[in-house]
MARTOR-835214 format. One line per 5 residues: for each residue x, y, z of C-alpha. Coordinates in steps of 0.05 Angstrom, whole numbers. Last residue first. Example, Ala and Ser with C-alpha at 12.3 -4.5 7.8 and 13.67 -1.06 7.14 Angstrom:
// residues 2
273:-21:143 ~ 246:-90:156
This chain:
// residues 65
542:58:274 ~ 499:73:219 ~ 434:48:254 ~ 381:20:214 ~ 320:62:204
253:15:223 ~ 206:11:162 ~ 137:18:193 ~ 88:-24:141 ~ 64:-90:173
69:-70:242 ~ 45:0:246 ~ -10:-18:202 ~ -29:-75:241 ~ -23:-33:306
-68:12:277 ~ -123:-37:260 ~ -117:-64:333 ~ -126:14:361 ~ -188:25:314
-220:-39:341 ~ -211:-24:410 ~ -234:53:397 ~ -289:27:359 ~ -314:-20:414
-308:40:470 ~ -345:86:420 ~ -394:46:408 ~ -412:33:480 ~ -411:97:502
-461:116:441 ~ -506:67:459 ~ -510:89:537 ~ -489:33:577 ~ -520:-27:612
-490:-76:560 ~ -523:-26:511 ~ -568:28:524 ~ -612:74:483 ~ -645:130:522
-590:175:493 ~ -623:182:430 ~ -583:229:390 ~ -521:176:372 ~ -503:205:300
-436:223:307 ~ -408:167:353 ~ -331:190:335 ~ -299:118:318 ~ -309:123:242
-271:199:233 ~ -203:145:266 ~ -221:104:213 ~ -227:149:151 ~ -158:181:179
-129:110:178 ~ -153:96:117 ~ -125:159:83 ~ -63:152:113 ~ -49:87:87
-70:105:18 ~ -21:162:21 ~ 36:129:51 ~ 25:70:-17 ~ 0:0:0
């Protein structure tokens, strides 16, 4: 994949975890509010998909020593 394409998709993802469109607060999920609860998934999800990123694509700088 290409920096910009990465970036992209990790910009789209990180815009993906911000519970825009929770206006009914009386809404609960596991006990919680719908829109706590969706954002504590995304943010788990969001954090594994950037640590797969980070893993697959990071080029380490070797040391000129």
């Amino acid at each position: 994949m290409i920096p910009r394409k990465i970036l992209l998709t990790i910009w789209v993802a990180l815009a993906c975890t911000v519970p825009w469109w929770f206006f009914d607060e009386s809404t609960r999920w596991f006990g919680l509010p719908a829109w706590v609860t969706y954002a504590i998934l995304s943010a788990i999800i969001y954090s594994c998909m950037l640590g797969l990123v980070i893993q697959k694509y990071w080029q380490p700088e070797e040391d000129a020593d």
